[in-house]
C-alpha angles and dihedrals in degrees: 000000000000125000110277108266117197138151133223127283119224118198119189103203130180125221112298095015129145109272130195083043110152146165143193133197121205140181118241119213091261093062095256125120141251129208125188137171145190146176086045116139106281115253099013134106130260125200124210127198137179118083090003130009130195135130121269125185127240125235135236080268100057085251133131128180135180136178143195092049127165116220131027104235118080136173117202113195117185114249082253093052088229091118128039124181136201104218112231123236111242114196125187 
């Protein structure tokens, strides 16, 4: 296996947003994707947008995963639209 390459995340995020909010995107061995996120408001919703968008629950832990994606680039916004995160690519 190579070194980890991945880039920076930015995150725009209004007063009183979540901060500390990230998210990553990987590429399984079958050539599909992987998004995962953490530090998002327990119990709420996040959507994610870019090759494929859709909306994904977090966790107790502030936590949300998904899985069989197509695309590599994804944007996650919070239900309140307060925090927006540009998912960083994660390459083994």
């Amino acid at each position: 296996m190579g070194p980890v390459l991945a880039a920076h995340a930015s995150t725009a995020a209004a007063p009183g947003a979540v901060t500390g909010a990230t998210c990553k995107v990987e590429k399984d061995s079958v050539g599909k994707y992987h998004l995962w996120g953490l530090g998002f408001p327990v119990g709420t919703k996040v959507t994610y947008s870019g090759s494929t968008s859709g909306s994904v629950p977090v966790d107790k832990t502030g936590r949300f995963d998904l899985g069989g994606l197509s695309g590599g680039k994804y944007v996650v916004k919070t239900a309140d639209g307060k925090t927006t995160v540009t998912c960083t690519a994660v390459q083994h």
